[in-house]
C-alpha positions as CSV (number, residue, x, y, z in Angstrom):
1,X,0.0,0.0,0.0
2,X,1.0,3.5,-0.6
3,X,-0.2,7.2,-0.5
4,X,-3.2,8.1,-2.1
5,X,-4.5,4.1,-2.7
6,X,-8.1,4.0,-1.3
7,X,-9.1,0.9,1.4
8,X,-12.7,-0.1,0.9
9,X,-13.6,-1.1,4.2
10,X,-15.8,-3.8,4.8
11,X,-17.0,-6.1,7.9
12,X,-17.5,-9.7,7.9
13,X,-20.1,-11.2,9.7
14,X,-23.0,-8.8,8.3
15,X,-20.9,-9.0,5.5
16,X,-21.3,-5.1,4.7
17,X,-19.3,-2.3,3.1
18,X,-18.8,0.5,5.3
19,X,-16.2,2.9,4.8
20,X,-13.4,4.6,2.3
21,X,-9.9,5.0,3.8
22,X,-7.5,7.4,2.3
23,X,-3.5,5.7,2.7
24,X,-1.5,8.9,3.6
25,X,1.9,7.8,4.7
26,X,3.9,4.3,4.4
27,X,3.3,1.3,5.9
28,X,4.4,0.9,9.9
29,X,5.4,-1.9,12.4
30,X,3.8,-1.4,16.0
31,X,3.0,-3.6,18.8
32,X,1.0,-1.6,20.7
33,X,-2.7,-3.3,21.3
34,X,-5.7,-1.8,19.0
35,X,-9.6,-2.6,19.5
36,X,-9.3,-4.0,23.1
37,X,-6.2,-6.1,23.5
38,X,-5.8,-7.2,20.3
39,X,-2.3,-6.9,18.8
40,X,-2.5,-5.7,14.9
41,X,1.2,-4.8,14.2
42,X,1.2,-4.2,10.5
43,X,-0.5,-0.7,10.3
44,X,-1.0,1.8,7.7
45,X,-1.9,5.7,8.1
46,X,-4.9,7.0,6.8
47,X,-7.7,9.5,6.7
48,X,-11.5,8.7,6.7
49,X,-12.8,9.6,3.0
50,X,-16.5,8.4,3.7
51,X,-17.7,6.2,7.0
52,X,-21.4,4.9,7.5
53,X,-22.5,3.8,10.3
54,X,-23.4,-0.2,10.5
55,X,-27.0,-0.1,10.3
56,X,-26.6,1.9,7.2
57,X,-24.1,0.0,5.8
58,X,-24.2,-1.4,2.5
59,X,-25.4,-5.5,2.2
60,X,-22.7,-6.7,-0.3
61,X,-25.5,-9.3,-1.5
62,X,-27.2,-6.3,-2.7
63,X,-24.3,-6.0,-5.2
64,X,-24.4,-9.1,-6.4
65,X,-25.3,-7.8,-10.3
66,X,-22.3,-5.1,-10.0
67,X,-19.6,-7.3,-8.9
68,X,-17.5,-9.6,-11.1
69,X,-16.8,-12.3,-8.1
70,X,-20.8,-13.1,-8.0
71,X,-20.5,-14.3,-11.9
72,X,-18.5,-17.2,-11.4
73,X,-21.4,-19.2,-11.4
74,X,-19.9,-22.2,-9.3
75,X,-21.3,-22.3,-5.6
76,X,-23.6,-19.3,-3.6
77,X,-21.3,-18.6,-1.1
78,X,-17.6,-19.0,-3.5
79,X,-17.6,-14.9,-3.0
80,X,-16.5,-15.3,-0.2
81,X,-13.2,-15.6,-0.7
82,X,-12.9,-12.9,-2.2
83,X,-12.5,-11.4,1.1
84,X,-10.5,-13.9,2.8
85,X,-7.3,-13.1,1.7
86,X,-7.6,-9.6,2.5
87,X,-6.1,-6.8,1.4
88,X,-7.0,-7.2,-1.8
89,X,-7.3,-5.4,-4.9
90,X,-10.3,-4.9,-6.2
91,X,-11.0,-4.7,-10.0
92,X,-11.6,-1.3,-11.3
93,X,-15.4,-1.9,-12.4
94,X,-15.7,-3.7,-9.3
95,X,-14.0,-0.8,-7.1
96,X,-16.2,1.7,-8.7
97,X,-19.7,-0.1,-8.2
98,X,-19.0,-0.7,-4.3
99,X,-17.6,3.5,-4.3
100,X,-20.8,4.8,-5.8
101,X,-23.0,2.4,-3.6
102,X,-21.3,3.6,-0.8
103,X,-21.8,7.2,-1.8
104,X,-25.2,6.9,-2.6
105,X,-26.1,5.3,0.9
């Protein structure tokens, strides 16, 4: 990651899109804990572009026409990958469809 790439923030479980991060510096080491006492060393600076609270968050199964991992066509539930090996870079047309939904919301 580096300055000026945009992080699409989205949370598993309710599997929604919530948020556009800004990168604004280089990526950093540090051990001190994060959300409770959890220990997430590999840390990058950014800035919150857009942030929507969960309720208002956006389903990605309402997506599911916009986004090219739906169109695989083998299982329901293959998309999910997609987010497993997160960070990941997203496909420009895919990137844009989950921006503007965001926006819109």
């Amino acid at each position: 990651m580096k300055p000026g790439d945009i992080l699409l923030c989205y949370m598993t479980g309710p599997s929604r899109f919530f948020a556009l991060l800004e990168v604004t510096g280089p990526p950093y080491r540090d051990s001190a804990p994060i959300w409770g006492e959890a220990v997430f060393s590999a840390r990058v600076p950014v800035k919150i572009l857009l942030e929507l609270p969960p309720e208002h968050a956006i389903p990605v199964k309402e997506l599911t026409d916009y986004l090219s991992y739906f169109q695989s066509g083998s299982s329901p539930n293959s998309w999910t990958g997609h987010f497993r090996g997160s960070p990941v870079e997203e496909k420009p047309e895919d990137a844009k469809a989950i921006i503007a939904a965001l926006e819109e919301a």
